[in-house]
Every structure is written in structure tokens, then in C-alpha cells.
N, C-alpha and C positions, 0 to 999 in steps of 0.2 A: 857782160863782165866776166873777168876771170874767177876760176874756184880764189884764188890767193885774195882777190881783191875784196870778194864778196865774204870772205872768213877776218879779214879784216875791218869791212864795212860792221860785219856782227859781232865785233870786239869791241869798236869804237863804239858801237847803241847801246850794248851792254852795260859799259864802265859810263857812257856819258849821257845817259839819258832824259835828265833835267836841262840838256842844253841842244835844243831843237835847233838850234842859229847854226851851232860847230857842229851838229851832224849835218847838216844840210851843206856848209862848207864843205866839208872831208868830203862827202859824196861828189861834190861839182869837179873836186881835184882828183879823185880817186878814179872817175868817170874818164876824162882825159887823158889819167895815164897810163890806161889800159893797154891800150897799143903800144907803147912803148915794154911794160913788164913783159906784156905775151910776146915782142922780140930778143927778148932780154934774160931769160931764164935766173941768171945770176944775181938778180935784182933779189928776187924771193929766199934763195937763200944767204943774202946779206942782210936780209930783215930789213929792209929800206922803207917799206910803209910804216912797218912797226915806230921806227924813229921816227918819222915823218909826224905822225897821228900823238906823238907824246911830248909837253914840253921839255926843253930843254932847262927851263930854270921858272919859277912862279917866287914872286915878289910879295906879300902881301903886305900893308902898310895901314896906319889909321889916321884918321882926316878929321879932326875936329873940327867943329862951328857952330857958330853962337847964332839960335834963331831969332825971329822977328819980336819973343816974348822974352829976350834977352839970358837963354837957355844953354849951356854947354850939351853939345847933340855930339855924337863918336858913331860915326860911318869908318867901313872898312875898304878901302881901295885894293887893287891887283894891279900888278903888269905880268901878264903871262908872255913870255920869249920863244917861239920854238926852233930856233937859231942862231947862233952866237958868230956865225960866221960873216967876215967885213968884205966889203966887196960883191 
């Protein structure tokens, strides 16, 4: 992998380290598109991983429900988006 790639991969473990799932993603994507960045130079300085690797917008919301011992319970939901783009 590229230095750009790998100084990115070490940004993402940094900031996201309690989440073993989306480093593993980012890695499987990040792995892929090496060859394309190493023909592409103008990739790295558009900062294209950077965006890539951040969402674009995080929702969070709460979700109440009432247990089996007849209990008001308050869970917190997410919808993380890292693209707003249609089509």
C-alpha cells in the first residue's frame, strides 16, 4: 500500500478505535483502491480518502420500549450516512 494510504489507514485506527468492524471495512476499501490513488496522484491532494473515511452527516435518535416487566427502557439509535449523493 501506498505511504497516503497507510497514513490514512493510521488516522482512521486512531480516531476509530473501539470500532474493529469500520476499521476492517476501511481497510478492505482502502486496499482496492490503491492502484487506482498510485495512478492518480491528484487523488491525495484532493484529500479524497480523508472524505471518504468521515461521515457525511450522523443522526442519532432514541427509541423507547416497554419490557416484558412492563418498564419504559430508552435505547439510543444512529443512522450514520457517508454520502448524500443520488444516483
Amino acid at each position: 500500500m501506498s505511504s497516503y494510504v497507510q497514513k490514512v489507514l493510521a488516522d482512521v485506527k486512531a480516531k476509530n478505535a473501539n470500532e474493529p468492524e469500520f476499521i476492517q471495512a476501511v481497510e478492505e476499501v482502502l486496499s482496492t483502491l490503491a492502484p487506482v490513488l498510485e495512478a492518480n496522484p491528484q487523488y491525495e491532494k484532493a484529500a479524497i480518502l480523508e472524505r471518504m473515511v468521515e461521515p457525511e452527516r450522523v443522526v442519532m435518535f432514541r427509541v423507547p420500549w416497554v419490557d416484558d416487566n412492563g418498564v419504559v427502557q430508552v435505547n439510543r439509535g444512529y443512522r450514520v450516512q457517508f454520502n448524500s449523493a443520488i444516483g
